[in-house]
N, C-alpha and C positions, 0 to 999 in steps of 0.2 A: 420453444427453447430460444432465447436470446443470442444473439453473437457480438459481444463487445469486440471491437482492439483496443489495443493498449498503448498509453504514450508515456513515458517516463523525464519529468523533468530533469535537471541537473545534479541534483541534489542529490537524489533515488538513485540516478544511473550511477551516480561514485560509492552509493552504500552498497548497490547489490554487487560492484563489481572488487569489493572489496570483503565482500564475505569469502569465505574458503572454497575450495571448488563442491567438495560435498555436498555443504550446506547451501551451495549455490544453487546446485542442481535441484534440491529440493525445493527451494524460493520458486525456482525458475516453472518448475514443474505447478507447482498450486498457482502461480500468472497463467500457463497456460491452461489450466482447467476452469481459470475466473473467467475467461473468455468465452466460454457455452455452459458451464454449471457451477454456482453458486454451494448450492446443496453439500459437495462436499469440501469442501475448503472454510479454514477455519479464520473467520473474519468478524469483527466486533466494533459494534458503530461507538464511536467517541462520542460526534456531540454532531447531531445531522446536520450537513451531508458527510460530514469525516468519519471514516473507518479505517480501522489499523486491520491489513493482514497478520494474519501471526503462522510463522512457521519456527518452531523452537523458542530459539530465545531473541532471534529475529523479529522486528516489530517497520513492518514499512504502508505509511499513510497513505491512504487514498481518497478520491471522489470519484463518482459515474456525473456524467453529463451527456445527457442525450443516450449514442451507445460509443462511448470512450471511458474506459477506465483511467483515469489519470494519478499518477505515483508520483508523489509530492516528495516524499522522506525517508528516512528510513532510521532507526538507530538497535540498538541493541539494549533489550528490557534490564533492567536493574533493581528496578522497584515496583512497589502496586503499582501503584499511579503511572498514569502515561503522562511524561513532562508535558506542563502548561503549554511552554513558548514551541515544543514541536504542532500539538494543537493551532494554534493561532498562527504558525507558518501555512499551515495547508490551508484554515480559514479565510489566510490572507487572500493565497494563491487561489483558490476556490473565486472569492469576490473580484478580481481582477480579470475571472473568466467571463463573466456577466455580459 
């Protein structure tokens, strides 16, 4: 069983702390479960290494490096598609980790 922790950029720390408290709690609850099981948390690779958690209609990007999950973004789903330029911000933030 793996043990990540977890670090949240700027960007993620003001989307998660701007969801409602509910919906927060729910967010907050499937971060703490990505931290030793994958298995159940419902997460979907974009374009590797980027993966979006998804909890409702909540949609906040990630990468693993080494054992850190790192929370790049965050927005609220709208449409199929996950916007391009959220994409290519975590890619950015991903290669400047390098």
């Amino acid at each position: 069983m793996n043990k990540f922790s977890v670090k949240f950029f700027g960007e993620a720390r003001s989307f998660f702390e701007q969801i409602p408290r509910d919906d927060r709690a729910k967010v907050s609850a499937s971060i703490k479960m990505m931290e030793t099981d994958f298995d159940n948390v419902y997460t979907k690779l974009l374009k590797s290494p980027i993966r979006e958690l998804i909890v409702k209609k909540y949609r906040i990007l990630f990468f693993i490096k080494k054992d850190v999950i790192y929370f790049v973004s965050g927005f609220i789903k709208k449409t199929q598609k996950t916007p391009l330029q959220e994409i290519q911000r975590a890619e950015n933030v991903y290669k400047m980790m390098k």
